[in-house]
N, C-alpha and C positions, 0 to 999 in steps of 0.2 A: 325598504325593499323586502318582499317575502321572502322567509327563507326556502321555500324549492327556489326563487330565481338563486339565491345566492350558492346552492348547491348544487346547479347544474352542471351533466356531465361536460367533463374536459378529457382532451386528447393526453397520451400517456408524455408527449412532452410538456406538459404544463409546467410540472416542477421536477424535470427531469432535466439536465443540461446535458448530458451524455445524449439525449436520445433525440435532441435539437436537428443534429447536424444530420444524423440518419431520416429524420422525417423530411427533412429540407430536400435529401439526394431524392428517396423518395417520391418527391411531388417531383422535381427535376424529370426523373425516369417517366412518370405517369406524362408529364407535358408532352413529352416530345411524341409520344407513342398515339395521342391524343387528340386531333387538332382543336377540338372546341373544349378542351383545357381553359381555365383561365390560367395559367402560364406558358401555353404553346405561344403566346403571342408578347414577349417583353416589349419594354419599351427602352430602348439604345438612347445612354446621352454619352455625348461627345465635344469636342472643340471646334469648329467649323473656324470659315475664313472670318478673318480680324479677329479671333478670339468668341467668337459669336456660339454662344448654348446650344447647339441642336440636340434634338431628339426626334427618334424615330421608332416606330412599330417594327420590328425584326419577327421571322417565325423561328423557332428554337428547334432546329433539327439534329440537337446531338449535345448528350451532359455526359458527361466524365467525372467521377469523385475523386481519383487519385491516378494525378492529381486533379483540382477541381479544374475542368475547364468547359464550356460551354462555345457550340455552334452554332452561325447560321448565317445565309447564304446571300447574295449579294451581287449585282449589275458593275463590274468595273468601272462603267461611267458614270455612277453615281456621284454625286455630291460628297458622299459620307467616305468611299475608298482614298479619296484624294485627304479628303482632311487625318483619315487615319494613318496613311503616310505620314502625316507630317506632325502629328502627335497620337498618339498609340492609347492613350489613357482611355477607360470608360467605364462608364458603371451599365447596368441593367437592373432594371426597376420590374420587379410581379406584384400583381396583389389578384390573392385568391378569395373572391367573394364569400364562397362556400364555404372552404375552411379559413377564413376571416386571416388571413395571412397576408405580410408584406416581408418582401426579402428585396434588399437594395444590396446588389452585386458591385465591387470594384476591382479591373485588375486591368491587362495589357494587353490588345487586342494586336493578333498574328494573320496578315492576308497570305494565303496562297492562290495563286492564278493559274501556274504552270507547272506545278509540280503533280506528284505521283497522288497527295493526298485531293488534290482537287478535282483530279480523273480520277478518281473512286466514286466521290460525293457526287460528280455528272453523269456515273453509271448508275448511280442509284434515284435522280433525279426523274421522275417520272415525263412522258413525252407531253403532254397537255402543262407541266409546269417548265419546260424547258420554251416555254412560246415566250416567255417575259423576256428568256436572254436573247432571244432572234431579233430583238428591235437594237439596232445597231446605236441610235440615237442616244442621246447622252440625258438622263433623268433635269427638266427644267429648262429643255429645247423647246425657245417659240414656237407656235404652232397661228397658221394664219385662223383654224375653224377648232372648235372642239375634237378631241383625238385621243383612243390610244395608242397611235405609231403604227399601228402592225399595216395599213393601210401604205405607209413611208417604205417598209418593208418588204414587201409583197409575203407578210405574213398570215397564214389560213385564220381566218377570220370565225370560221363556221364548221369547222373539224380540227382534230386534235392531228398536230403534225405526224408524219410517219419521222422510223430511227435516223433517215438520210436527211431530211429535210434538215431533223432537229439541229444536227451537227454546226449549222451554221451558228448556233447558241455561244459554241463551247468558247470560243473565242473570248466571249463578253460576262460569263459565270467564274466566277471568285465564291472561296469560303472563306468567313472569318472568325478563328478560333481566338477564345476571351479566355486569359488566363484570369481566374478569379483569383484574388488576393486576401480579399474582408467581405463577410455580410455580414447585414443588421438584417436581423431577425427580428418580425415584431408579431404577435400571435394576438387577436383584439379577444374579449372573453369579456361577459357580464360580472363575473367573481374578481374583475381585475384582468388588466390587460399581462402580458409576459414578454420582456425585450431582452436576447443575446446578443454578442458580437463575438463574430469568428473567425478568427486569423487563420487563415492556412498558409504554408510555406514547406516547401520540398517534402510534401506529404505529411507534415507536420499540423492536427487540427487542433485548435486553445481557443474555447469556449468561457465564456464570462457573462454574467446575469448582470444588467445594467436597469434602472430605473425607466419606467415605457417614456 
């Protein structure tokens, strides 16, 4: 290998462990702010029925560092609310193209339906993305023809609802907030790749350099 490849620039976490966890929140804050982030879009794994691996594409509408927890939003009748009742565990899975980054999140996923925090997150829900929760129908409802439901619904199909209309959403919008517990941090790089693991607890962060 030449040496310019093997001295190419690297980010100031390379061989920084202190500075891991700050570039992590970091990209966290940039995702969410972002939609065509490659981390606006994790991918949720979970328990499903009989014990069955699901995962799912989730949009990341809210990170919190202290403590570490992460949002995002969700149809009561999904498939994935029920499973989460019934086992809470999950990880989330990013990987950042660009900055050649993967962070595998684990910790306890918390639904709210009715509460004060889930009427905030429906005030801030825009009316064109409040149309998903108007379809009353439950995510994996036979359908005799090709469909998005909104047609089952008498949902505007061709304009974005008005604030009255939206309401009928509210009913069927959940947020589910992921308390993170551990990430693996993995950073790819030509000079050598760089893998952490980072335990948090009660605001407590402990950083360790593991072999990639």
């Amino acid at each position: 290998m030449s040496a310019d490849r093997v001295s190419a620039a690297v980010p100031a976490h390379y061989n920084d462990l202190s500075a891991v966890y700050a570039a992590f929140g970091d990209m966290l804050q940039t995702a969410v702010r972002k939609r065509h982030d490659d981390w606006h879009t994790p991918t949720l794994g979970y328990v499903g029925a009989a014990g069955a691996v699901c995962q799912r594409s989730v949009v990341l509408r809210r990170a919190e560092t202290d403590p570490l927890r992460l949002t995002f939003h969700t149809h009561v009748r999904s498939g994935k609310v029920a499973a989460l009742r019934a086992d809470p565990r999950v990880s989330l899975h990013f990987y950042h193209r660009h900055a050649k980054v993967q962070a595998v999140c684990t910790g306890t996923a918390t639904l709210h339906t009715d509460d004060a925090e889930a009427d905030a997150a429906w005030s801030r829900t825009a009316l064109f993305s409040r149309r998903c929760y108007m379809v009353a129908g439950a995510s994996g409802m036979p359908l005799d023809s090709p469909g998005s439901g909104y047609d089952l619904y008498d949902v505007p199909h061709d304009r974005t609802p008005d604030l009255e209309e939206s309401e009928r959403g509210r009913a069927y919008f959940a947020i589910v907030r992921v308390q993170i517990r551990h990430v693996d941090w993995l950073y790819l790089a030509m000079n050598g790749n760089r893998r952490a693991l980072i335990d948090v607890d009660a605001g407590a962060v402990n950083a360790r350099w593991v072999l990639p």
